[in-house]
HTML snippet that shows the backbone in 3Dmol.js (N, CA, C, O; Angstrom):
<script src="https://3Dmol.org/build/3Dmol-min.js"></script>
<div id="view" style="width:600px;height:400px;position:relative"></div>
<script>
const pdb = `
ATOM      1  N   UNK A   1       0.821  -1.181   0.000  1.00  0.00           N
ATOM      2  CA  UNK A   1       0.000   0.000   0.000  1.00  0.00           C
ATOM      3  C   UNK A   1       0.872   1.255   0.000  1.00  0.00           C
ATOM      4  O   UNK A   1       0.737   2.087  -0.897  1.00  0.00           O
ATOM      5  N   UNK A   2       2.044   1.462   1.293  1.00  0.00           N
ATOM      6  CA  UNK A   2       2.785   2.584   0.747  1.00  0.00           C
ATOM      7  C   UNK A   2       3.456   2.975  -0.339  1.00  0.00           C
ATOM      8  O   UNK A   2       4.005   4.009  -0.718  1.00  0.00           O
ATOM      9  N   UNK A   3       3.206   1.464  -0.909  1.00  0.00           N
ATOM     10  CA  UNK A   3       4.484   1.902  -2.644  1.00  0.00           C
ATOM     11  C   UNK A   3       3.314   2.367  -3.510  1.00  0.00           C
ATOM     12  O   UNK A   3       3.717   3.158  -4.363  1.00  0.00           O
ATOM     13  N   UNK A   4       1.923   2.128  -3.580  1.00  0.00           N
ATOM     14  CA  UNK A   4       1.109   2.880  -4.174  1.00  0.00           C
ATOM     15  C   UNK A   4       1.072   4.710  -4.029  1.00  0.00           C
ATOM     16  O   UNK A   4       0.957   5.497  -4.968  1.00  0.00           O
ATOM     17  N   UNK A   5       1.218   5.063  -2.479  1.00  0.00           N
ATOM     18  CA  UNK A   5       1.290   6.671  -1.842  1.00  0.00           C
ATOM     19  C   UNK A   5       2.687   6.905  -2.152  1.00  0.00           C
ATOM     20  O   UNK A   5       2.857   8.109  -2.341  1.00  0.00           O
ATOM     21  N   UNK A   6       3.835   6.184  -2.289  1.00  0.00           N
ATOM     22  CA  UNK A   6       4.836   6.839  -2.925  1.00  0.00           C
ATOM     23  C   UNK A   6       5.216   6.750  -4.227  1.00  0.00           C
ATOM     24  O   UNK A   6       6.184   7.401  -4.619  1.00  0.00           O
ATOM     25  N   UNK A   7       4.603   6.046  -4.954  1.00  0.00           N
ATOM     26  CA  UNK A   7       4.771   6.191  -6.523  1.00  0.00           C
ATOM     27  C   UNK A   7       3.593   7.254  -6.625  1.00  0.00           C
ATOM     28  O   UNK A   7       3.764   7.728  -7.748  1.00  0.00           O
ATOM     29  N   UNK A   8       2.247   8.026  -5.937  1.00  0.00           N
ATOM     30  CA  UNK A   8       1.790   9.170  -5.956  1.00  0.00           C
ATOM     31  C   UNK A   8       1.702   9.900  -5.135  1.00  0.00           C
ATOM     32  O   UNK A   8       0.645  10.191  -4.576  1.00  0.00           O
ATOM     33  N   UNK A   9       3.034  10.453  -4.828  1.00  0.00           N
ATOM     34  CA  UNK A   9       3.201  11.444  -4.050  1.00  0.00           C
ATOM     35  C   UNK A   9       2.171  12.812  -3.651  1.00  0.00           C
ATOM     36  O   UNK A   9       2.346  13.728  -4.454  1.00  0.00           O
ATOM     37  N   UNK A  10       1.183  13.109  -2.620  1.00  0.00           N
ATOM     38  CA  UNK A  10       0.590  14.362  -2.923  1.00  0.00           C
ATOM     39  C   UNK A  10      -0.478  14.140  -3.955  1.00  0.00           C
ATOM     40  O   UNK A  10      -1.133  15.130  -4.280  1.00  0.00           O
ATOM     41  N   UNK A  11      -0.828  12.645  -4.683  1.00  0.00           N
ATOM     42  CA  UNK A  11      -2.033  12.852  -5.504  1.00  0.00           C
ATOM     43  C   UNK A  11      -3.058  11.424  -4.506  1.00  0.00           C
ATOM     44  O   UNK A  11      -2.662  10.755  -3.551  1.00  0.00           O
ATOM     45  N   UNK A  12      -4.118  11.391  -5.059  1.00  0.00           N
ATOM     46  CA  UNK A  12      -5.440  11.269  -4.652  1.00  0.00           C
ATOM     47  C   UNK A  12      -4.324   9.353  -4.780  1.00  0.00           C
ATOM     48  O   UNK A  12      -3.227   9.284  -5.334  1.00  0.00           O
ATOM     49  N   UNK A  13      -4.972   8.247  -4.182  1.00  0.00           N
ATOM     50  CA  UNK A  13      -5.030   6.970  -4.272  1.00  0.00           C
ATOM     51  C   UNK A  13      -5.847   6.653  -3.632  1.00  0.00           C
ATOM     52  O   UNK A  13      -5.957   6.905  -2.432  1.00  0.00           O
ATOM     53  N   UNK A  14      -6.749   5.900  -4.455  1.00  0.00           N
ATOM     54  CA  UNK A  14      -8.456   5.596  -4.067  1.00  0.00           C
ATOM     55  C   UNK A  14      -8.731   4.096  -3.152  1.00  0.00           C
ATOM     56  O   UNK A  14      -8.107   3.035  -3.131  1.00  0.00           O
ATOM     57  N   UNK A  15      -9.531   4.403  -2.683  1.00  0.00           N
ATOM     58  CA  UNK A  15      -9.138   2.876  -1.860  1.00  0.00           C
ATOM     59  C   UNK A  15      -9.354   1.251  -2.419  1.00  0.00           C
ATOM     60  O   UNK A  15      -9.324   0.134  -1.902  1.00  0.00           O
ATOM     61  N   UNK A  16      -9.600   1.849  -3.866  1.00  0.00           N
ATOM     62  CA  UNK A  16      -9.856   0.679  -4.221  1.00  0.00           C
ATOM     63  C   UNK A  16      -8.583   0.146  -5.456  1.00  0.00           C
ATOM     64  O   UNK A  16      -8.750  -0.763  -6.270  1.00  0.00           O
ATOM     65  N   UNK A  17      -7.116   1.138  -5.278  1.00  0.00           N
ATOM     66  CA  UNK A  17      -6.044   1.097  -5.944  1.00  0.00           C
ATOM     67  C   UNK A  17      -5.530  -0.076  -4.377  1.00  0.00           C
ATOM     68  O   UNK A  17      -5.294  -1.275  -4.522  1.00  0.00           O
ATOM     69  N   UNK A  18      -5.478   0.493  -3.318  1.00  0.00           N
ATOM     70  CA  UNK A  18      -5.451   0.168  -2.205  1.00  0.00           C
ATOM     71  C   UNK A  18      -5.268  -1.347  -1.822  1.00  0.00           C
ATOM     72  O   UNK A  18      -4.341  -2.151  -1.731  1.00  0.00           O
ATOM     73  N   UNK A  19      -7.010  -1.314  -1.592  1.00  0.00           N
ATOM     74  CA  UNK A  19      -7.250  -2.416  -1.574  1.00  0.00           C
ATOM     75  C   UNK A  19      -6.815  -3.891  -2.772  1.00  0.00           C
ATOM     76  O   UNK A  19      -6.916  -5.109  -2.620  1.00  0.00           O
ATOM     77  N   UNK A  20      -6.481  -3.312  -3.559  1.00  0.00           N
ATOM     78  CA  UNK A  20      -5.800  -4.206  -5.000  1.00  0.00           C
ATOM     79  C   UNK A  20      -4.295  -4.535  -4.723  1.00  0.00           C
ATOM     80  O   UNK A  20      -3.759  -5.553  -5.159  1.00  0.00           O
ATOM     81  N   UNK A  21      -3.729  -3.703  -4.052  1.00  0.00           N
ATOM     82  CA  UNK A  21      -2.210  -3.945  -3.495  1.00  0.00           C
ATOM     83  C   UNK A  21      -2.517  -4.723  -2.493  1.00  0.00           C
ATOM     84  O   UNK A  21      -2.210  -5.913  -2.566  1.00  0.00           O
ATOM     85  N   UNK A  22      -3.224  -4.190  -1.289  1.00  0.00           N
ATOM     86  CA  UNK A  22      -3.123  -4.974  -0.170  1.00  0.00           C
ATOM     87  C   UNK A  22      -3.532  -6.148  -0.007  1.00  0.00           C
ATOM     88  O   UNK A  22      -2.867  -7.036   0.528  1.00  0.00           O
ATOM     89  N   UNK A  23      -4.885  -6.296  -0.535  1.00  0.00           N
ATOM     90  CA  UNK A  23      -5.493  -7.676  -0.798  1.00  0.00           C
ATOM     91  C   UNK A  23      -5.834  -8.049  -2.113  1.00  0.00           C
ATOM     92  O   UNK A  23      -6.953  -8.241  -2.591  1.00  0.00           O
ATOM     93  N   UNK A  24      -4.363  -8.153  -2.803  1.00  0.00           N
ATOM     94  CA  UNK A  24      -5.287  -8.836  -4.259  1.00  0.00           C
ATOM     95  C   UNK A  24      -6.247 -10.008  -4.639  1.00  0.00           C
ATOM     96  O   UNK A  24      -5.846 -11.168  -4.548  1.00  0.00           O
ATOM     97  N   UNK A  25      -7.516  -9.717  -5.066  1.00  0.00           N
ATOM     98  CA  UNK A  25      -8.470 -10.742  -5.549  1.00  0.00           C
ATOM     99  C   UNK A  25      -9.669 -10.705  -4.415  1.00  0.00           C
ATOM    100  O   UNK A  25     -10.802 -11.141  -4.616  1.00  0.00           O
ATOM    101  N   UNK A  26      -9.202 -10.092  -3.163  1.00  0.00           N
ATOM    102  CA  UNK A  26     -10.379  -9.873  -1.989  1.00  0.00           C
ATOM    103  C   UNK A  26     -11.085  -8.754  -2.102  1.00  0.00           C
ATOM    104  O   UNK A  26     -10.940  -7.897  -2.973  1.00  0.00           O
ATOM    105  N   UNK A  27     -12.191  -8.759  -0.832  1.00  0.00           N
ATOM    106  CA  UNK A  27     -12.857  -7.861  -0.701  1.00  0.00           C
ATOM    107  C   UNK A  27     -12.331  -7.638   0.605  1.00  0.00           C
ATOM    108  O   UNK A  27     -12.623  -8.585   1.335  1.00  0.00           O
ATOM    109  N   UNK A  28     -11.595  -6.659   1.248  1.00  0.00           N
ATOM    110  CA  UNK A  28     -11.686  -6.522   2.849  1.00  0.00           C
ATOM    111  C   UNK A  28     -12.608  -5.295   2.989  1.00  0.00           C
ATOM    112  O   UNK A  28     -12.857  -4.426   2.153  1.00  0.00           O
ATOM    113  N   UNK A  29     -13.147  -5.468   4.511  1.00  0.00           N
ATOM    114  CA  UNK A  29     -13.697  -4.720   5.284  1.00  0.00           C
ATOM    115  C   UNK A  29     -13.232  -3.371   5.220  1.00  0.00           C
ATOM    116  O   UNK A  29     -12.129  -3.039   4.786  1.00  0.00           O
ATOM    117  N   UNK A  30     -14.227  -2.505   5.726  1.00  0.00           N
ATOM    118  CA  UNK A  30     -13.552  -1.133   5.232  1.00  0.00           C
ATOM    119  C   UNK A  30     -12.672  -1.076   6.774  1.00  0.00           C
ATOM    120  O   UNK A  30     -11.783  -0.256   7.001  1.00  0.00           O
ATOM    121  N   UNK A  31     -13.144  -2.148   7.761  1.00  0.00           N
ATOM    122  CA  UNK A  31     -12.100  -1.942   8.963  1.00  0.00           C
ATOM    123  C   UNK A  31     -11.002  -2.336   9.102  1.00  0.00           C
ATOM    124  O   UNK A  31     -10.240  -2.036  10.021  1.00  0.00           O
ATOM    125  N   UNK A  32     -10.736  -3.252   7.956  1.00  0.00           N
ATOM    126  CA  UNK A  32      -9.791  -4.006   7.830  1.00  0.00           C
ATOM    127  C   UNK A  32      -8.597  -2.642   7.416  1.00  0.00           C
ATOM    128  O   UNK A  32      -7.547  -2.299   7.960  1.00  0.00           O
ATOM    129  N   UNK A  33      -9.140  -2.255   6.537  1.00  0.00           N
ATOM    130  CA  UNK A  33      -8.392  -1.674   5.403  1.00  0.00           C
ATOM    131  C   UNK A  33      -8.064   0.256   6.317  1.00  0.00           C
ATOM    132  O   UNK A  33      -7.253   1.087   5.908  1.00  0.00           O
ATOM    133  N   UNK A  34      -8.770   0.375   7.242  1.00  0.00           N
ATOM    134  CA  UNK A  34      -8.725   1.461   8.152  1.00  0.00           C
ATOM    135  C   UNK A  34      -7.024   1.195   9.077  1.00  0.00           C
ATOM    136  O   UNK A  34      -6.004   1.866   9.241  1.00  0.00           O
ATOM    137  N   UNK A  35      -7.645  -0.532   9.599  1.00  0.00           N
ATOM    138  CA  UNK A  35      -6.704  -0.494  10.618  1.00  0.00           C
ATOM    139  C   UNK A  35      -5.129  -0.678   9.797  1.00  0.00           C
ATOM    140  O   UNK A  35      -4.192  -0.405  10.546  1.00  0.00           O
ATOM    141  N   UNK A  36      -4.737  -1.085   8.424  1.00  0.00           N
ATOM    142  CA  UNK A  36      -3.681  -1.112   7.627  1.00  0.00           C
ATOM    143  C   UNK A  36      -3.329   0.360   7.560  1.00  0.00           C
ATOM    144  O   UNK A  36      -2.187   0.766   7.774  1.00  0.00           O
ATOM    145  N   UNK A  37      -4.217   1.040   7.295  1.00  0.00           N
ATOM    146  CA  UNK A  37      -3.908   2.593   7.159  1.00  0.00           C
ATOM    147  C   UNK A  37      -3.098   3.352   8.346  1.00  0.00           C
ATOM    148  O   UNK A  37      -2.091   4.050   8.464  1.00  0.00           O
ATOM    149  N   UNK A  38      -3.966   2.893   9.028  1.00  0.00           N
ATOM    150  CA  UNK A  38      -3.625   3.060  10.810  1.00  0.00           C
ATOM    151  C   UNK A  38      -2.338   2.902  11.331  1.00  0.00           C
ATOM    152  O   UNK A  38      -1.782   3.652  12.133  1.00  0.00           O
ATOM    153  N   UNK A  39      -1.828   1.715  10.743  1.00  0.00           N
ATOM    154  CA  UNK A  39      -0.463   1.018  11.323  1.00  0.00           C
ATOM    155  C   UNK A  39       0.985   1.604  10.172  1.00  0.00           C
ATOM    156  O   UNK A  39       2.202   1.711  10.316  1.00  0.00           O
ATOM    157  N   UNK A  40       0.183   1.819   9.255  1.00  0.00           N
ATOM    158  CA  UNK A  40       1.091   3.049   8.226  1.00  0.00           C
ATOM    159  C   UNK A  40       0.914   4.463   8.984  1.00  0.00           C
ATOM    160  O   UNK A  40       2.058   4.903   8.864  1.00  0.00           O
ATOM    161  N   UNK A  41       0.320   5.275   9.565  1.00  0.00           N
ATOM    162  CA  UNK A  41       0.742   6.347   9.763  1.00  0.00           C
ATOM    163  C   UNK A  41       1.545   6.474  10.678  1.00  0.00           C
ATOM    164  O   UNK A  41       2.575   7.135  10.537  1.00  0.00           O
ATOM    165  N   UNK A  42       1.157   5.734  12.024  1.00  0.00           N
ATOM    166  CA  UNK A  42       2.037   5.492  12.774  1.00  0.00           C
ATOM    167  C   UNK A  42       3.760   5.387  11.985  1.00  0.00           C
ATOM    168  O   UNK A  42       4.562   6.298  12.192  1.00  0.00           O
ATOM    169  N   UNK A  43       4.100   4.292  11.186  1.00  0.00           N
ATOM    170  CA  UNK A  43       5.169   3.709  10.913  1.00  0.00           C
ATOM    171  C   UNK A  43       5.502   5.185   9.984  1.00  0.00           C
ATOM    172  O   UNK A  43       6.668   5.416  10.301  1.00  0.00           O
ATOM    173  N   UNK A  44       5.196   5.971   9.289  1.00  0.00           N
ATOM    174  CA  UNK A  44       5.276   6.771   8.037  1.00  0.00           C
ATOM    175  C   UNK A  44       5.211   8.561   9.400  1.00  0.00           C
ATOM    176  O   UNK A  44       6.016   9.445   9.695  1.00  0.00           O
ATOM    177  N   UNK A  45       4.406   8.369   9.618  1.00  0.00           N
ATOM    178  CA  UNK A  45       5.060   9.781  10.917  1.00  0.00           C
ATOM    179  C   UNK A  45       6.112  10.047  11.034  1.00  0.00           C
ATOM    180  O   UNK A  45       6.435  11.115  10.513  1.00  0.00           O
ATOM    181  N   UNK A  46       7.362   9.133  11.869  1.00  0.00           N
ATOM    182  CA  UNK A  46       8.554   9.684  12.187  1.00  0.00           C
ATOM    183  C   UNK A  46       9.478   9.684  11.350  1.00  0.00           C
ATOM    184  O   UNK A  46      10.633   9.602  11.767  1.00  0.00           O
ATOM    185  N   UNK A  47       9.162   9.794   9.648  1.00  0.00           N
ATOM    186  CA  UNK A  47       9.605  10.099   8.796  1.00  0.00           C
ATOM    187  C   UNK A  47       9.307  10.905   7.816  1.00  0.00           C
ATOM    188  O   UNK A  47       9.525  10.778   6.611  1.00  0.00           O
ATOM    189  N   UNK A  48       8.729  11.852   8.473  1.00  0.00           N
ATOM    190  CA  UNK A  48       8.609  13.328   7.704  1.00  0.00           C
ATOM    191  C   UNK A  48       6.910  13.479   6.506  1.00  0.00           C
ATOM    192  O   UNK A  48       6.443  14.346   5.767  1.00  0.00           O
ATOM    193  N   UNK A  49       6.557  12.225   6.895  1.00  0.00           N
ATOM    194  CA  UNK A  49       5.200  12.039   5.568  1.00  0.00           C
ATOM    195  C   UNK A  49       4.101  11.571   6.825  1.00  0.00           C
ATOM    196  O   UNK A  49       4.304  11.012   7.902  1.00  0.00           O
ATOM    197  N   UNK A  50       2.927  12.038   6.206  1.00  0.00           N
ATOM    198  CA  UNK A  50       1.759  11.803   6.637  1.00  0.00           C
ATOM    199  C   UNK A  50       0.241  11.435   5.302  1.00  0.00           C
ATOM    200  O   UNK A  50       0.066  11.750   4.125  1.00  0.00           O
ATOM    201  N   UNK A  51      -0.524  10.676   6.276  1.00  0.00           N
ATOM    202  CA  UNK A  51      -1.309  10.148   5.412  1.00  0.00           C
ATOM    203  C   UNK A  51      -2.788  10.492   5.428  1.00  0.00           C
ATOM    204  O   UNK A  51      -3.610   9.826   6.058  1.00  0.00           O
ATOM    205  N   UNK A  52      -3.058  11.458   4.777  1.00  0.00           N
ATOM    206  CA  UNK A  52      -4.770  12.515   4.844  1.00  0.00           C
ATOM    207  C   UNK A  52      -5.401  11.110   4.287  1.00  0.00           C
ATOM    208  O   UNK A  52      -4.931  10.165   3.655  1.00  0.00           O
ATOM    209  N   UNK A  53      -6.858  11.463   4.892  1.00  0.00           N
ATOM    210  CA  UNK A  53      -7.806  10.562   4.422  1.00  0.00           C
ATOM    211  C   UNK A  53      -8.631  11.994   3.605  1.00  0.00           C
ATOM    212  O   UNK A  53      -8.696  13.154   4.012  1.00  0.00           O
ATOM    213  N   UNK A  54      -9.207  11.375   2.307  1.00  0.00           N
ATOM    214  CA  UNK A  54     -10.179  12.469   1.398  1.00  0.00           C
ATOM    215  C   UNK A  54     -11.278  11.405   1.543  1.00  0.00           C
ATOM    216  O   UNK A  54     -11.225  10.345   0.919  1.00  0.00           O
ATOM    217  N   UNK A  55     -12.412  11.762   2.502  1.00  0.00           N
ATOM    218  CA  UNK A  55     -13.392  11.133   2.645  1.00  0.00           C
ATOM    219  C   UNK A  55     -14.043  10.547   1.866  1.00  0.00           C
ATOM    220  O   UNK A  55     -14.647  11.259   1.064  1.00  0.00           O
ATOM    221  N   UNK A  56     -14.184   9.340   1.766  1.00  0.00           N
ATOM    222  CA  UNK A  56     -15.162   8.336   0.700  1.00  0.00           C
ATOM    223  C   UNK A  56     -14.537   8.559  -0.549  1.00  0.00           C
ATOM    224  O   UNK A  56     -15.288   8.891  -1.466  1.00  0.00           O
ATOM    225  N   UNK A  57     -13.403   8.457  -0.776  1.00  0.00           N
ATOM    226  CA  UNK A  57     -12.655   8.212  -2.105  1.00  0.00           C
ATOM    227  C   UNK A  57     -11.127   7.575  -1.728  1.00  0.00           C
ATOM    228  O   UNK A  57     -10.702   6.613  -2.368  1.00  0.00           O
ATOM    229  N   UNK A  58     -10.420   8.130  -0.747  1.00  0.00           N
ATOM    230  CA  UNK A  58      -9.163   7.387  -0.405  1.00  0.00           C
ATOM    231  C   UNK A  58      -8.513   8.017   0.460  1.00  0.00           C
ATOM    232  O   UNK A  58      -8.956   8.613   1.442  1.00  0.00           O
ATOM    233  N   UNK A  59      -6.894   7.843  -0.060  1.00  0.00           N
ATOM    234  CA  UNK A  59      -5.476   8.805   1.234  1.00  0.00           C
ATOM    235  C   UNK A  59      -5.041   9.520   0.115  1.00  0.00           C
ATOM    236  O   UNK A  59      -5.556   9.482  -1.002  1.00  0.00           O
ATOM    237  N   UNK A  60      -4.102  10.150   0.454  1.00  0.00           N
ATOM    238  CA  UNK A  60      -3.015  11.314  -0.098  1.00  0.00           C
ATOM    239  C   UNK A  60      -2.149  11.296   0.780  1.00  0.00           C
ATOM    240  O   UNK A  60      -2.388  11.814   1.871  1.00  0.00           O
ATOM    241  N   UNK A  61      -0.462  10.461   0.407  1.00  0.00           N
ATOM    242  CA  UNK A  61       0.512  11.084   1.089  1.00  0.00           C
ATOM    243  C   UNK A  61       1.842  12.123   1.259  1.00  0.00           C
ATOM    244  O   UNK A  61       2.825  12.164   0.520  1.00  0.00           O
ATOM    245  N   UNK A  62       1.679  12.618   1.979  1.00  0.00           N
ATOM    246  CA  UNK A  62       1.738  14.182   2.180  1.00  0.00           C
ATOM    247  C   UNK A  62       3.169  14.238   2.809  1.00  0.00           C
ATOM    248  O   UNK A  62       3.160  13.843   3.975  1.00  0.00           O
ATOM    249  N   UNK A  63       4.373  14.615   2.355  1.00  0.00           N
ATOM    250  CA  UNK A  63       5.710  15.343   2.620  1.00  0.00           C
ATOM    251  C   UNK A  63       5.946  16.395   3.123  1.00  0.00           C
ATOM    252  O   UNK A  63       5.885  17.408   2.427  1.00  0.00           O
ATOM    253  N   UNK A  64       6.360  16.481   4.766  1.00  0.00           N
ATOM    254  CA  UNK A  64       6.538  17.481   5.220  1.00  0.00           C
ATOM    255  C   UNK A  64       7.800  17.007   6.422  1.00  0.00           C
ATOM    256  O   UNK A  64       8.197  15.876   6.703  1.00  0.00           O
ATOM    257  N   UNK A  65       8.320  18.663   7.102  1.00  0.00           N
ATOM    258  CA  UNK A  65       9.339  18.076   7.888  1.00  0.00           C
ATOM    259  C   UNK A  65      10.503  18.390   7.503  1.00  0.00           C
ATOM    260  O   UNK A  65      10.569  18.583   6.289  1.00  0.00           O
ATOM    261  N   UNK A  66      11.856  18.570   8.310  1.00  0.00           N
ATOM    262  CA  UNK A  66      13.116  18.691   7.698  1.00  0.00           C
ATOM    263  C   UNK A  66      14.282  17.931   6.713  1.00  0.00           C
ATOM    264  O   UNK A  66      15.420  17.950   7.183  1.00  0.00           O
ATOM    265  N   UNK A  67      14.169  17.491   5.843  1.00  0.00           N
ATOM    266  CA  UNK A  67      14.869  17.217   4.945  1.00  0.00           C
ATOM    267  C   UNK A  67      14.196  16.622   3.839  1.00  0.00           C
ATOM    268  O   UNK A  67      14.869  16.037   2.991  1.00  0.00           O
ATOM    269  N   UNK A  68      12.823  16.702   3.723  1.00  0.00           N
ATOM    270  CA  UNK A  68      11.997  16.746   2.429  1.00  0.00           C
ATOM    271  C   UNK A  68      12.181  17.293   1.771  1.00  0.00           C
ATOM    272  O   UNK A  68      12.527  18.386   2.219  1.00  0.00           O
ATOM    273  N   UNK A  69      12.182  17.241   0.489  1.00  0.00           N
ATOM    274  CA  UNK A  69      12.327  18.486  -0.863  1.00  0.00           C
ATOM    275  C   UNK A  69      10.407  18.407  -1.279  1.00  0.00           C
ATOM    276  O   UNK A  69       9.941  19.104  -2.180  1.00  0.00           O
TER     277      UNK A  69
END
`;
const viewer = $3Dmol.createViewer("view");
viewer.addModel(pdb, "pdb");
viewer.setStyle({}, {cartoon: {color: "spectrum"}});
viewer.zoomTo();
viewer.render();
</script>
């Protein structure tokens, strides 16, 4: 899932690009797929990026912090 938010840096990835990485050929829960998100921001925080949710369409991850360009 993060190599999807970093091959689109700052653009829209829908949750159903998402869900195709994370679970190919399934359907997961939208809780399922919350708590994956969940355990990425945590891990993706203390490295300068963060992960917006755009309600009912997907994430956007977002570069900020000291030594980002």
């Amino acid at each position: 899932m993060l190599g999807s938010m970093l091959a689109n840096v700052g653009a829209l990835v829908t949750y159903e690009d998402l869900t195709d990485v994370g679970w190919p050929g399934l359907w997961p829960t939208s809780g399922a797929v919350e708590a994956a998100l969940g355990r990425l921001r945590r891990r993706v925080s203390g490295l300068g990026m963060s992960i917006r949710t755009v309600r009912c369409r997907g994430v956007v991850l977002v570069l900020s912090g000291p030594g980002v360009a």
